[in-house]
C-alpha positions in Angstrom: 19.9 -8.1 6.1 20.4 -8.5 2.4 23.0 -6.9 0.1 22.2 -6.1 -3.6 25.2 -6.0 -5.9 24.6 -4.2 -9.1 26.9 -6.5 -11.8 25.3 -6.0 -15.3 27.4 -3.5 -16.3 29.4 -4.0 -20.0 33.2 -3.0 -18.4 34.1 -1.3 -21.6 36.9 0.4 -20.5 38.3 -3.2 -19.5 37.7 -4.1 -23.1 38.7 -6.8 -24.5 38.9 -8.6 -21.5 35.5 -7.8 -20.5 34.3 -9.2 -24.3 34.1 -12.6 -22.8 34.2 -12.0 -18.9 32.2 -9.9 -17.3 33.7 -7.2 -14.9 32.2 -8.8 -11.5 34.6 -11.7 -12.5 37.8 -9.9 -13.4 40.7 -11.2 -11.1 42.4 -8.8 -9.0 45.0 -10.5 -6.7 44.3 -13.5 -8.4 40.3 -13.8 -6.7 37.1 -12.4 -9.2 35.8 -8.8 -7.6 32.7 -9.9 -6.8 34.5 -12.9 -4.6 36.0 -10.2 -2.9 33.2 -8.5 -1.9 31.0 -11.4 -1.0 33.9 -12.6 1.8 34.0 -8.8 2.7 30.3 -8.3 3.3 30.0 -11.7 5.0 32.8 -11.0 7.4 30.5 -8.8 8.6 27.5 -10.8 9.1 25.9 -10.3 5.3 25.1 -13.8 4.4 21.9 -13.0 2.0 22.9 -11.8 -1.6 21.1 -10.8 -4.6 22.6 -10.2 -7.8 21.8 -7.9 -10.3 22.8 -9.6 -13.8 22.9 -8.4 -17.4 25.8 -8.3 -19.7 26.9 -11.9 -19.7 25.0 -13.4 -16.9 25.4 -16.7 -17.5 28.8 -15.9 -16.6 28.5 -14.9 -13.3 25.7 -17.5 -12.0 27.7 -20.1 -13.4 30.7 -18.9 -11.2 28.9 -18.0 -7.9 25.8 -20.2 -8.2 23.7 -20.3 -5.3 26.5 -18.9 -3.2 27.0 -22.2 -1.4 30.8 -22.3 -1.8 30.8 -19.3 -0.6 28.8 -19.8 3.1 26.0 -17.8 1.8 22.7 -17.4 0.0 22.7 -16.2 -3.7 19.4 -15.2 -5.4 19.5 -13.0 -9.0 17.5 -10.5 -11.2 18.2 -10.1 -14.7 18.0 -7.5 -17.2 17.3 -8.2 -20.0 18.5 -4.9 -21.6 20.3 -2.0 -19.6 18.4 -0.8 -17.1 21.2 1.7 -15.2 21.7 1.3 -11.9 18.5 2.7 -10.4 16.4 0.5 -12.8 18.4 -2.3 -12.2 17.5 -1.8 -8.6 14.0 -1.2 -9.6 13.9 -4.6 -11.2 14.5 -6.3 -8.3 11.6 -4.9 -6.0 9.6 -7.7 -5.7 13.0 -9.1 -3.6 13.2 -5.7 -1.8 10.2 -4.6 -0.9 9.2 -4.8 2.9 12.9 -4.8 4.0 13.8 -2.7 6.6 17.2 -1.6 5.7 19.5 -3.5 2.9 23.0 -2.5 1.3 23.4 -1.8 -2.2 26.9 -1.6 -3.9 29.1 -1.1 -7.5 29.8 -4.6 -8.7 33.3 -3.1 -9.5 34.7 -1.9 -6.2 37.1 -3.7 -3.8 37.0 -2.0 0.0 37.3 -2.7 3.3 35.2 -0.4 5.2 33.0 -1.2 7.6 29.2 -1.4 6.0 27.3 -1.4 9.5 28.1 2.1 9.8 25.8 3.1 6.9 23.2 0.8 8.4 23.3 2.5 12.0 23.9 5.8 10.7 20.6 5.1 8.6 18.7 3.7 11.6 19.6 6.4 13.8 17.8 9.1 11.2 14.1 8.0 11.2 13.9 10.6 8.0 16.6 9.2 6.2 16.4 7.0 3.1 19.7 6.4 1.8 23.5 6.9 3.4 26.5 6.8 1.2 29.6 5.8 2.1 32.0 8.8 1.2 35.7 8.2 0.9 38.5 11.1 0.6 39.9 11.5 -2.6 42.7 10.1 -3.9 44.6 12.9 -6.4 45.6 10.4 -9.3 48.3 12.8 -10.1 52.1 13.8 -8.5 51.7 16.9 -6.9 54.0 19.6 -6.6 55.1 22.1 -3.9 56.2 25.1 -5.4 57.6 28.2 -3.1 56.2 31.6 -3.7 59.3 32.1 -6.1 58.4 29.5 -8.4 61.3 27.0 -7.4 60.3 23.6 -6.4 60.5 22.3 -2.8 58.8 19.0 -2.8 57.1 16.3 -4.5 53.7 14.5 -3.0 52.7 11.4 -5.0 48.9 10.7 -5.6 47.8 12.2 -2.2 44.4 11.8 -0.6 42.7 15.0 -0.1 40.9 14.8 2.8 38.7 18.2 2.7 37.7 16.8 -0.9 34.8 13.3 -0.7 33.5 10.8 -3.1 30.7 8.7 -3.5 32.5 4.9 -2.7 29.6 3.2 -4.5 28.4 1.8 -1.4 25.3 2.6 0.0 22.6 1.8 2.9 18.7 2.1 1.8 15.5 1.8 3.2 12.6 0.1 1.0 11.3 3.5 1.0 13.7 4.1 -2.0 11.9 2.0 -4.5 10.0 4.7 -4.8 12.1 7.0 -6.3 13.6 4.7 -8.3 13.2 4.8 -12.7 12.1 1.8 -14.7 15.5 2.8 -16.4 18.0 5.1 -15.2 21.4 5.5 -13.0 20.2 6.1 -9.1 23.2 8.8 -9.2 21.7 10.9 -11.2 17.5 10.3 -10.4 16.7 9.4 -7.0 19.9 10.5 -4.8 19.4 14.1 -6.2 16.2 14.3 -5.4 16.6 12.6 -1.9 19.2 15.5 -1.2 17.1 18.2 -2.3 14.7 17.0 0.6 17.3 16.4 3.3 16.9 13.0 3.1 20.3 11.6 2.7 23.0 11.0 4.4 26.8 11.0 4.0 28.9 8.4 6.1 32.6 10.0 5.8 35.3 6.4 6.1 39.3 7.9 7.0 42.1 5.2 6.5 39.8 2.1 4.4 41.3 0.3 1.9 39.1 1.2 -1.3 39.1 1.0 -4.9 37.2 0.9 -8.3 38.2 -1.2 -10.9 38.2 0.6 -13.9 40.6 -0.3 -16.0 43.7 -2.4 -16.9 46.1 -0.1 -14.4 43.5 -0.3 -12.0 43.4 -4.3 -12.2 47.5 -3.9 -11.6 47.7 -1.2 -8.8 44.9 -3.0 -6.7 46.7 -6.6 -6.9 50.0 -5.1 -5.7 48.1 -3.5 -3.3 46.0 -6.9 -2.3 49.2 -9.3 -2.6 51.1 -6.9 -0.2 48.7 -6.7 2.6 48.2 -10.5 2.8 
């Protein structure tokens, strides 16, 4: 089984780090993102990559290569201009098409959830062309506990609401979805709509993963203290 990871984005809200390096190769914990996520997918048997380049590609495949190092098999598309994510993914059909079932992910999130649960979730739904891998959010504010008489009675820092879920960027798809695909255009806001509008989409919900975004310079930060302290 292949996974796509979608890494030609610009980062601009890592700027000006992200002027010279792109995002995929940002160093949290002191290891580029996309390093991460290649030993995460290939602890689970994921050992056939292709990498969807852009903004500073020459970058990235001079950093990975053909994945070698690594213990696994690197192939890329390029953009040549931005293409979103769904046209990104578009771009690469002619690596795509025919496969059964392949993974897709963000080029910016670190996680630890298990990714063969979208893929059997997926198989088990013969009508099903996508699952996406839903996480709990996590309120980036303190909360507070207030009585009924206004006073104060307890503090929750950043809690994870579990009755609320997000999409974690991480997603099993059948070839079937090059179909719904733009030449140019997020998949967020083309094809998954439209997939859900037909019942043809699934939600995987993941309790208790590790799982972040990296967005910007707090995000690099939190996630290496986060990283260092579980190793």
């Amino acid at each position: 089984m292949k996974a796509v990871i979608l890494a030609g984005g610009y980062g601009k809200r890592l700027r000006p780090l992200t002027e010279e390096i792109p995002k995929p190769l940002i160093e949290v914990a002191g290891k580029p993102i996309i390093v991460w996520q290649i030993e995460w997918l290939k602890r689970h048997g994921i050992k056939d990559f292709i990498i969807l380049v852009g903004y500073l590609r020459d970058r990235i495949i001079e950093r990975i290569g053909s994945g070698q190092a690594l213990g696994v098999r690197v192939a890329y598309v390029v953009e040549d201009e931005p293409l979103g994510t769904g046209g990104a993914l578009k771009n690469a059909e002619h690596l795509l098409r025919g496969e059964e079932v392949f993974l897709v992910l963000n080029g910016d999130i670190i996680t630890d959830l298990d990714p063969l649960k979208l893929v059997d979730a997926l198989k088990s739904r013969p009508g099903a062309v996508g699952a996406i891998a839903a996480i709990p959010l996590r309120c980036p504010y303190g909360l507070l506990e207030i009585t009924g008489e206004g006073l104060v009675k307890g503090f929750k820092e950043k809690p994870i609401l579990r009755d609320y879920w997000v999409n974690a960027g991480v997603y099993a798809l059948r070839s079937e979805i090059l179909d719904y695909l733009p030449e140019k255009g997020d998949i967020e806001r083309t094809a998954f709509p439209k997939l859900a509008s037909e019942g043809r989409l699934l939600a995987v919900k993941y309790l208790d993963v590790y799982w972040r975004s990296i967005d910007t310079f707090k995000d690099v930060e939190e996630a290496s203290r986060e990283l260092e302290a579980s190793t």
